[in-house]
C-alpha positions as CSV (number, residue, x, y, z in Angstrom):
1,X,-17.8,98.9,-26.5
2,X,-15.6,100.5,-23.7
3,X,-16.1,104.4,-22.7
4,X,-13.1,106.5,-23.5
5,X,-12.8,109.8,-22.1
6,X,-10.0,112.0,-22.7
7,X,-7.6,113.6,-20.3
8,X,-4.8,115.9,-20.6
9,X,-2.1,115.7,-18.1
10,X,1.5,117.4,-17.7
11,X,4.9,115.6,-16.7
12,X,6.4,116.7,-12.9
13,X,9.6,117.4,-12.7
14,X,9.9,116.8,-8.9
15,X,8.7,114.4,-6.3
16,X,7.8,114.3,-2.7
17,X,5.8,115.6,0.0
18,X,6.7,119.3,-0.8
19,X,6.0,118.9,-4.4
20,X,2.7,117.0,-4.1
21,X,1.8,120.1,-1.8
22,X,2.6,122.7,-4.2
23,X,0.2,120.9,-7.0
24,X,-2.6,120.7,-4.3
25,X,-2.1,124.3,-3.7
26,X,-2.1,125.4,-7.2
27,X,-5.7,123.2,-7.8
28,X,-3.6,120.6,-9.1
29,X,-3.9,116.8,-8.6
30,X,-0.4,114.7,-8.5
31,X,-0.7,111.5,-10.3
32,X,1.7,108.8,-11.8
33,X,1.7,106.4,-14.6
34,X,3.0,102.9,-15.1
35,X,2.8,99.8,-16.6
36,X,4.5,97.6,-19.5
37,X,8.2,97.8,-17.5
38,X,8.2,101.3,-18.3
39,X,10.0,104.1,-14.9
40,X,7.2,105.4,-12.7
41,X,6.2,109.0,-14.6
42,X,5.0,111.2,-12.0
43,X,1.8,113.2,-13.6
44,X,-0.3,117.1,-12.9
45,X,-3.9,117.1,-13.3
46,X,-6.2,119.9,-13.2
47,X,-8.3,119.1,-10.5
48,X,-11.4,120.9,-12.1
49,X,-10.5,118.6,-15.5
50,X,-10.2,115.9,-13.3
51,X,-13.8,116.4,-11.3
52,X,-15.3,117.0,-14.7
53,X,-14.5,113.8,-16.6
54,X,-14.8,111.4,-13.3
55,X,-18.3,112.9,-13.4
56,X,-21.2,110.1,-14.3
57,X,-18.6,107.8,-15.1
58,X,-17.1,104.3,-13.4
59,X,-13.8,105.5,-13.3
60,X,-12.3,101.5,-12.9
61,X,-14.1,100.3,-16.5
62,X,-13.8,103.8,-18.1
63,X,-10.8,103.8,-20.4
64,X,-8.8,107.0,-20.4
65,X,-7.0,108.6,-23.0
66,X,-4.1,110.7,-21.5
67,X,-2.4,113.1,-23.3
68,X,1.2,114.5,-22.3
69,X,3.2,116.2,-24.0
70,X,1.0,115.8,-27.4
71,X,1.3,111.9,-26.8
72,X,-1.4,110.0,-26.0
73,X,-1.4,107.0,-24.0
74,X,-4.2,104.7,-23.0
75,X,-4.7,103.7,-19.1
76,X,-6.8,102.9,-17.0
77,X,-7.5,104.2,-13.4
78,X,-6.2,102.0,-10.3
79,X,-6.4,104.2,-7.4
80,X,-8.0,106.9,-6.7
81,X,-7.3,108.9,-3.1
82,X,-9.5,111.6,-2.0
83,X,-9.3,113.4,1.4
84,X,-11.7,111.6,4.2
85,X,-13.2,115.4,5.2
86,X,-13.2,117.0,2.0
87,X,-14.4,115.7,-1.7
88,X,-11.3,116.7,-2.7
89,X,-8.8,114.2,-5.1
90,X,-5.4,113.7,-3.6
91,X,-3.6,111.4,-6.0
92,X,-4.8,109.4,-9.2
93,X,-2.9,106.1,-9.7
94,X,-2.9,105.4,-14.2
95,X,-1.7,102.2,-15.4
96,X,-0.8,102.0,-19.1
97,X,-2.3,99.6,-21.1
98,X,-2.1,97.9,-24.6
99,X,-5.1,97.4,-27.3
100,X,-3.6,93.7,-28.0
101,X,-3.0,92.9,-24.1
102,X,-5.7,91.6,-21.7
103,X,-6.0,93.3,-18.4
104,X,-7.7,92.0,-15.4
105,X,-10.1,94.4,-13.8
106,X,-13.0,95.2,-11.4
107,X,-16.5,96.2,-13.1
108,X,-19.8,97.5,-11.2
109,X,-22.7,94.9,-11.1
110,X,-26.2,96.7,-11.2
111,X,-29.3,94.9,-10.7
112,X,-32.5,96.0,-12.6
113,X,-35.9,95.1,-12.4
114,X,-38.4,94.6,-9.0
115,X,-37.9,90.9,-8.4
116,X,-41.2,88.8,-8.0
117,X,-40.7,88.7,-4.1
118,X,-40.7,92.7,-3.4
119,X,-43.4,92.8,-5.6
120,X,-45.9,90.5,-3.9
121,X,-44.6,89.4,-1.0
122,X,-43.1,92.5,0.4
123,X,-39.2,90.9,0.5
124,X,-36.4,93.1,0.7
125,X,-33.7,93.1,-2.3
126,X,-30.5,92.7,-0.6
127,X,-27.1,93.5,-3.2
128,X,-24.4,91.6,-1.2
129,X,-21.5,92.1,-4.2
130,X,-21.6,94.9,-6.2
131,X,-18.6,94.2,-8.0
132,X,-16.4,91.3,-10.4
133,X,-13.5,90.9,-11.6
134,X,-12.9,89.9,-15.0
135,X,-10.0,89.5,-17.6
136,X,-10.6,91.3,-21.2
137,X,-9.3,92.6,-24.0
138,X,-9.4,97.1,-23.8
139,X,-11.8,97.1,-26.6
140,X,-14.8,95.3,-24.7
141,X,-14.3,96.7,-21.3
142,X,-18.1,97.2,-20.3
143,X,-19.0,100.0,-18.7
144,X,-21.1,97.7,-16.1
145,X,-22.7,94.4,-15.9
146,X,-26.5,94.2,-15.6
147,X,-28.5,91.6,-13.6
148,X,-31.8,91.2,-14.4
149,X,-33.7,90.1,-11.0
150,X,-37.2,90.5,-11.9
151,X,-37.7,86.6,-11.0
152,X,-36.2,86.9,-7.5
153,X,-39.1,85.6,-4.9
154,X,-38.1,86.0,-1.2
155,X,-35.3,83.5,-0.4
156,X,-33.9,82.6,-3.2
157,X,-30.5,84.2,-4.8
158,X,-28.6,84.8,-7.8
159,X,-25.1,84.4,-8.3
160,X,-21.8,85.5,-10.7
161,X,-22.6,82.3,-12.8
162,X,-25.7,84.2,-13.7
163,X,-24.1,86.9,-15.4
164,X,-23.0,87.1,-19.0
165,X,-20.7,89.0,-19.9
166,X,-19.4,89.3,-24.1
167,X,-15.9,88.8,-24.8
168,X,-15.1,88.6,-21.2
169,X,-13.6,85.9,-18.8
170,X,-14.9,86.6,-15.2
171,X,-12.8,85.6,-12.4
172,X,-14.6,86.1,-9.2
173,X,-15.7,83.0,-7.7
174,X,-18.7,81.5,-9.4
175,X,-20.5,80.6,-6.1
176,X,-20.7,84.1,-5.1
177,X,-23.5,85.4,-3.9
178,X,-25.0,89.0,-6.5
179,X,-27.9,89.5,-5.0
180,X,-30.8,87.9,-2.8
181,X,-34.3,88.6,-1.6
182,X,-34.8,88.1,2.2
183,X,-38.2,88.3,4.1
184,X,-39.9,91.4,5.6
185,X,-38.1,93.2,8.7
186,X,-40.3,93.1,11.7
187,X,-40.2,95.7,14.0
188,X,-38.5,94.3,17.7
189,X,-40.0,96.1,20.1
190,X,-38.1,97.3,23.0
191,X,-38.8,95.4,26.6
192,X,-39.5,97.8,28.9
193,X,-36.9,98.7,31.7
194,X,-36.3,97.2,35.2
195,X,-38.0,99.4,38.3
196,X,-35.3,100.9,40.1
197,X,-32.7,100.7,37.1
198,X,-31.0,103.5,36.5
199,X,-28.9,104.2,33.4
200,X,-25.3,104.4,33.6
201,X,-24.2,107.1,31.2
202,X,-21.2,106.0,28.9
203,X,-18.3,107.7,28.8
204,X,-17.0,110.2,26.0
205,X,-15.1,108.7,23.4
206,X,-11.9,110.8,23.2
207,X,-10.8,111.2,19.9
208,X,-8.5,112.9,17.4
209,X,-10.5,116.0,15.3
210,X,-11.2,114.9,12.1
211,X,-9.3,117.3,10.0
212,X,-6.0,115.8,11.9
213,X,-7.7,112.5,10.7
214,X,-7.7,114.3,7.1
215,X,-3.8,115.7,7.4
216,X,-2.5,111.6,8.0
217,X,-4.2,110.4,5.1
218,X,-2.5,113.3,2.9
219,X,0.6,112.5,4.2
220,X,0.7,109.2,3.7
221,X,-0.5,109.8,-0.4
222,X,2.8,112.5,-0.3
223,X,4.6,109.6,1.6
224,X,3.7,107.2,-1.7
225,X,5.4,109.7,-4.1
226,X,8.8,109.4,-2.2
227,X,9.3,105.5,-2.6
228,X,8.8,103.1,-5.6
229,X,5.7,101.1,-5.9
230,X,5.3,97.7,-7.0
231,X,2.9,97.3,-10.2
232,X,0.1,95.1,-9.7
233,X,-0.8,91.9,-11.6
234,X,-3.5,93.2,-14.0
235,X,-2.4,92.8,-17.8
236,X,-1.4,89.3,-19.1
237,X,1.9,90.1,-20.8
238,X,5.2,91.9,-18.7
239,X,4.2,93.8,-15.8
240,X,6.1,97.1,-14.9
241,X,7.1,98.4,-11.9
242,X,5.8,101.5,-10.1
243,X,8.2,104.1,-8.4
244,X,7.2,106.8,-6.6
């Protein structure tokens, strides 16, 4: 059964850099929805709300139920942009979906278990994809996929054909590797230095300060309200466009 969480969100009336800014500034998050041909509706979250129902959650497989205006509509989360120096949320991408439609989505992969080879050999579990894709119906989104790796000795692998997942089609490449258990790291140890070497010191890496770092990536979410975006591929029926 998928998780639902629900979400209330009002419509903005303006767009743009200097709008985005003002929700940021009064602890509002600007958002949009789309999907299902339907315009581009630019969204305000409160960014408390917001922080509070992301919370112990996988926001791509967690269904949300938005309500706006009274309305509610069911969507799930495509993008999420928060600020590289802070933990703040910046923008929220929602893309409205249908109970009868299949979408295509990402869902987390966690392993359980302490495989065979960590256990008595002292391997090393090594996650190389924590992630698939699959196409399914709203109603059976899972919440995450568990692999069971208690059989994993030291070299060997398992792989997205090893996963089951109900009601589900996956569509990440069967051959790729989930998980693998490698031998125990041996420490190198360092050879010791040349008579007469002396170290060079390297130069300082020049660089921009971070928070500037943190003022491009807000601009360029403020940019993404100013100019239509193109809806991506996910459901199986018509797709809609995104505007900004």
């Amino acid at each position: 059964m998928a998780n639902i969480v629900n979400l209330a969100a009002q419509p903005r009336t303006t767009t743009g850099k200097g709008a985005a800014r003002q929700s940021r500034f009064k602890n509002r998050v600007p958002a949009v929805i789309y999907g299902h041909n339907r315009p581009t509706r630019p969204l305000d979250l409160d960014s408390a709300e917001l922080e509070r129902v992301l919370t112990g959650i996988e926001p791509e497989s967690t269904l949300i139920e938005l309500t706006v205006d009274g309305q509610k509509t069911r969507a799930l989360i495509r993008e999420i942009q928060r600020h590289p120096i802070r933990p703040d949320i910046i923008h929220v991408d929602f893309y409205e979906i249908r109970s009868d439609e299949k979408v295509r989505l990402k869902v987390p992969v966690h392993c359980v278990g302490t495989p065979e080879g960590v256990r008595n050999a002292g391997g090393v579990l090594d996650q190389v994809a924590r992630e698939v894709e699959i196409e399914v119906l709203p109603e059976h989104i899972p919440e995450r996929v568990e692999l069971d790796v208690t059989a994993l000795a030291v070299g060997h692998s398992l792989h997205v054909r090893d996963l089951t997942i109900p009601n589900a089609k996956i569509i990440t490449d069967a051959d790729l590797t989930i998980a693998t258990v490698v031998p125990p790291r041996t420490e190198e140890v360092a050879a010791p230095a040349a008579e007469g070497v002396t170290e060079v010191a390297e130069p300082e890496l020049i660089r921009k300060p971070r928070e500037e770092e943190g003022e491009a990536v807000e601009g360029a979410a403020e940019a993404s309200e100013e100019k239509p975006k193109a809806e991506k591929p996910k459901a199986e029926k018509p797709k809609g466009g995104k505007e900004g």
